[in-house]
C-alpha positions in Angstrom: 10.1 -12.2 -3.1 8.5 -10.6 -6.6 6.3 -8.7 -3.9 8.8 -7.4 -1.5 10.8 -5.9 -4.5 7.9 -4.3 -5.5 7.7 -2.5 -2.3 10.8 -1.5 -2.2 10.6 -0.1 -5.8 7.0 1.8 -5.2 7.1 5.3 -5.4 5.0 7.0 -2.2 3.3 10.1 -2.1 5.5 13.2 -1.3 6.2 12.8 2.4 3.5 9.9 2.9 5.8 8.2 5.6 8.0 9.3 8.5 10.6 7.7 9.9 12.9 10.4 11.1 13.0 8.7 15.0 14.7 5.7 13.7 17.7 7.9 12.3 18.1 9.8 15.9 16.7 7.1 18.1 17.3 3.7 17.3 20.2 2.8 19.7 22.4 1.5 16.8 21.8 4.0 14.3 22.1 7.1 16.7 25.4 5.9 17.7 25.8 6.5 14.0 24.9 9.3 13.4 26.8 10.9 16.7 29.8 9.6 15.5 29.2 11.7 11.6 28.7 14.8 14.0 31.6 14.5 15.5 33.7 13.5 12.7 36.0 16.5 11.4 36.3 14.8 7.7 32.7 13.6 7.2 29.9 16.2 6.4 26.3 14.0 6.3 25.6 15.0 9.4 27.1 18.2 10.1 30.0 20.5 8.7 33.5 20.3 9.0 34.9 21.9 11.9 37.0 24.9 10.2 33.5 26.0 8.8 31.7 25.4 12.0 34.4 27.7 13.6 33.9 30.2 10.5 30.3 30.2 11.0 29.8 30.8 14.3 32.2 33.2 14.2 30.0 35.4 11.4 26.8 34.9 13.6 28.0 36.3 16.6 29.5 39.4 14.2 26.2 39.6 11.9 23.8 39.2 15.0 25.5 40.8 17.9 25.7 38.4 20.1 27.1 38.6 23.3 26.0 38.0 27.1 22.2 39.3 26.5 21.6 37.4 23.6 18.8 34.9 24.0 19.2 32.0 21.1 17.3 28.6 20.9 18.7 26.4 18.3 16.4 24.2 16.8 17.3 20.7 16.4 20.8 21.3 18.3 22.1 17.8 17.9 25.1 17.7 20.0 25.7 21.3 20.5 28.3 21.9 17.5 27.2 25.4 17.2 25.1 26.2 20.7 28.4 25.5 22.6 30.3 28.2 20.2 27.7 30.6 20.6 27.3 30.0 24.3 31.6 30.8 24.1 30.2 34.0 22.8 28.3 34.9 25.6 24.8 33.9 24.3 21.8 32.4 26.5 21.2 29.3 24.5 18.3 27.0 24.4 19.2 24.2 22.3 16.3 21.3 21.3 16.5 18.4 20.1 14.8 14.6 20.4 17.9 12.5 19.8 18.5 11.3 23.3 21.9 10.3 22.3 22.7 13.7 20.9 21.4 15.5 23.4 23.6 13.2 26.4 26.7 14.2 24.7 25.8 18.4 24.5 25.0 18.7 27.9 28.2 16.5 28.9 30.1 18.7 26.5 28.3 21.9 28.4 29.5 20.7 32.0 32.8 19.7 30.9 33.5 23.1 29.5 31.0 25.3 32.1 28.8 26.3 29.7 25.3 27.5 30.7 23.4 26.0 27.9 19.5 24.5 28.1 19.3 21.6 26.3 16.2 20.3 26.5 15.5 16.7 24.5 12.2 17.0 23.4 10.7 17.4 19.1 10.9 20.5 18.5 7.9 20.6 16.6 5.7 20.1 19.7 8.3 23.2 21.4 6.2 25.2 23.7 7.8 28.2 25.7 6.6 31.3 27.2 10.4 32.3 26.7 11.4 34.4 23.8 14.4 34.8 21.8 16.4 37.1 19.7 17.9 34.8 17.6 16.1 31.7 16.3 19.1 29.2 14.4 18.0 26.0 12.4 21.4 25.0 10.7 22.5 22.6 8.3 19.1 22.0 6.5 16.7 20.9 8.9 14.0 22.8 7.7 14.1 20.7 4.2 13.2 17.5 6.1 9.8 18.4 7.1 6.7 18.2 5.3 5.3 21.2 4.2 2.4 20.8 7.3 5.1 20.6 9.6 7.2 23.1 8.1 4.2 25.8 8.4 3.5 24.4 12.1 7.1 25.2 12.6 6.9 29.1 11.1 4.1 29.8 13.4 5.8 28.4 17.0 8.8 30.6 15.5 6.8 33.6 15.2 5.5 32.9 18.5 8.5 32.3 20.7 10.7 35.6 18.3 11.0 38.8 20.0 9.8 41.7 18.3 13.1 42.5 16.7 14.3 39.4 16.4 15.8 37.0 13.7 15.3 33.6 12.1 18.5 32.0 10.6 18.1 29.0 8.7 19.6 27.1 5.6 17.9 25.0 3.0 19.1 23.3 -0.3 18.4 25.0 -4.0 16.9 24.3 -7.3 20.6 24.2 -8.0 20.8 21.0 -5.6 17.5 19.6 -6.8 18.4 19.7 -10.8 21.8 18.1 -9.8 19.8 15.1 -8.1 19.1 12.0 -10.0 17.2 9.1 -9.6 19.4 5.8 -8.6 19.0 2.2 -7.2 21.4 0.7 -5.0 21.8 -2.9 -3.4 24.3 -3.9 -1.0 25.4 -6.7 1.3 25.7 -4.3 5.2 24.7 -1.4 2.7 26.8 1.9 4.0 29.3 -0.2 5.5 26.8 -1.3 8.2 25.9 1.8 9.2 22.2 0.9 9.6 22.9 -2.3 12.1 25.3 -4.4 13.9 24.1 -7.5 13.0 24.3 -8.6 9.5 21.7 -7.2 6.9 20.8 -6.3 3.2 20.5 -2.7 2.1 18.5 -1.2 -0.8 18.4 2.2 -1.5 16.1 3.7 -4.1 16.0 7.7 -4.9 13.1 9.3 -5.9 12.7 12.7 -7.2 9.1 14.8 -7.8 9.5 17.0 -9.9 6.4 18.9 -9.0 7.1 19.0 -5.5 10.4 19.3 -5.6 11.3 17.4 -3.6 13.6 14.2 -2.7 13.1 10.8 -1.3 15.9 8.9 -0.1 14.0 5.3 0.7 16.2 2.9 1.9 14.8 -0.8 3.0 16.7 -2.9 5.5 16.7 -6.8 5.4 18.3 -8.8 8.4 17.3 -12.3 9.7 14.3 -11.1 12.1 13.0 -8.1 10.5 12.4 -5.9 7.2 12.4 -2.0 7.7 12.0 0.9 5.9 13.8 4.8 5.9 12.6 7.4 4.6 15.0 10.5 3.8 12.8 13.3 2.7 14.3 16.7 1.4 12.5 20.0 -0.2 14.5 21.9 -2.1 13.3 25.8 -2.7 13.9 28.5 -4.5 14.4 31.9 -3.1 10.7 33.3 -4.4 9.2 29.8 -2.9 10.7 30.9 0.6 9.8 34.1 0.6 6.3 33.0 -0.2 6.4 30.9 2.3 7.6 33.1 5.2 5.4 35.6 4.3 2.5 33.7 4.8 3.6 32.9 8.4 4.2 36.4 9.0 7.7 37.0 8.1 9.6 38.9 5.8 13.1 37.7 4.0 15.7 40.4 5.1 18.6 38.6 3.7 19.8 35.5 1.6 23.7 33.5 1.5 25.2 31.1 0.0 25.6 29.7 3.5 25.9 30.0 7.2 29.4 31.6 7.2 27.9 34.5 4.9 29.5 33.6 1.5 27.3 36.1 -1.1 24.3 34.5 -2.3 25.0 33.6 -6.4 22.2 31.5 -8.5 24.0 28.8 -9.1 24.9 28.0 -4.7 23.6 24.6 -3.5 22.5 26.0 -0.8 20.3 28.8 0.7 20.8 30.8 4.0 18.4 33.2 5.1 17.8 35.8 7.4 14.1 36.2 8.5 12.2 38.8 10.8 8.8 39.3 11.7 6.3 41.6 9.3 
């Protein structure tokens, strides 16, 4: 026992495990996390659906979109915003490796006769010879990859953008990273058994690195046949860290936001939207 807590209170290095295919994947917790997507009043997963409606609405003004607009949107999920830009006219491309997810978009597409290319794959092994005038990462994505991946992301970007084309994407601030704080949980069915059917024991320990900046969200789950482990990683920038890092992928910042409905960007906003085109 003294040797299992002291797993479950060790500290990794910054993004030394991933586990994001149990969140999308594992047949219980999928189901899960389908179900926050979908939910109007719950926001873990994705946004409520007055600001989904707002949003998409101020994409297809600030980008034009209409019937000859080619957008892929990277890690789709269930097609919240590729079916309201499709609605709009768009081409859309939407990627994603949560089977479950992915199911319920293209259900969603036939039911309502949308064209939309879903294609259930990780995006960060997305190959195309297609290319794209409007590249859409929303609700944070980009903060749950290590920075390897993130930079392996940039370049497929950069690859598959046309010419005079933009990336749209949202990340959490400094602002969000100083109002983090390291906590320890323990609980019987931990998030009212969001993490199993059966019956289990949750911990949850948050880590912050300070460093980094960055987040760890480690959760440990105990149930009579098994012992597994989460791990809920999330960068945090700064508006001179992403513009560093775009640039050295070959992009230049054109624009920052408060968020993806266009609220104007203020120091203090918990979260960063961006508008990105190619050097």
């Amino acid at each position: 026992m003294y040797e299992a807590l002291r797993r479950i209170e060790r500290r990794p290095e910054p993004y030394e495990y991933y586990t994001a295919e149990t969140l999308w994947n594992d047949p219980h917790v999928s189901g899960q996390m389908l179900a926050l997507h979908l939910d109007d009043n719950a926001e873990p997963a994705s946004r409520n659906r007055a600001f989904l409606d707002r949003s998409a609405a101020w994409m297809v003004s600030r980008f034009g979109i209409g019937e000859k607009t080619r957008v892929a949107d990277f890690g789709c999920g269930p097609g919240l915003y590729a079916t309201r830009l499709a609605e709009a006219g768009a081409r859309v491309t939407g990627i994603d490796f949560s089977e479950r997810s992915i199911r319920y978009a293209r259900k969603t597409a036939v039911e309502q006769g949308l064209a939309i290319d879903y294609l259930l794959q990780n995006y960060l092994e997305f190959t195309t010879e297609k290319t794209f005038d409007l590249i859409a990462m929303i609700y944070c994505d980009f903060c749950a990859l290590s920075p390897a991946q993130r930079k392996g992301l940039l370049k497929t970007f950069h690859g598959c953008l046309a010419d005079d084309g933009a990336v749209f994407l949202d990340v959490f601030s400094m602002a969000a990273f100083h109002a983090r704080e390291e906590t320890a949980a323990f609980e019987r069915r931990l998030m009212d058994g969001f993490w199993s059917a059966d019956d289990y024991f949750g911990f949850m320990r948050t880590f912050k690195y300070a460093r980094e900046k960055v987040v760890l969200d480690k959760y440990t789950l105990v149930d009579a046949s098994r012992t597994w482990e989460v791990y809920n990683w999330l960068q945090y920038f700064s508006v001179a860290s992403l513009q560093a890092s775009f640039a050295d992928s070959g992009f230049a910042l054109e624009e920052v936001y408060a968020d993806v409905a266009g609220t104007p960007w203020t120091t203090g906003a918990p979260e960063i939207a961006l508008v990105a085109r190619k050097r």
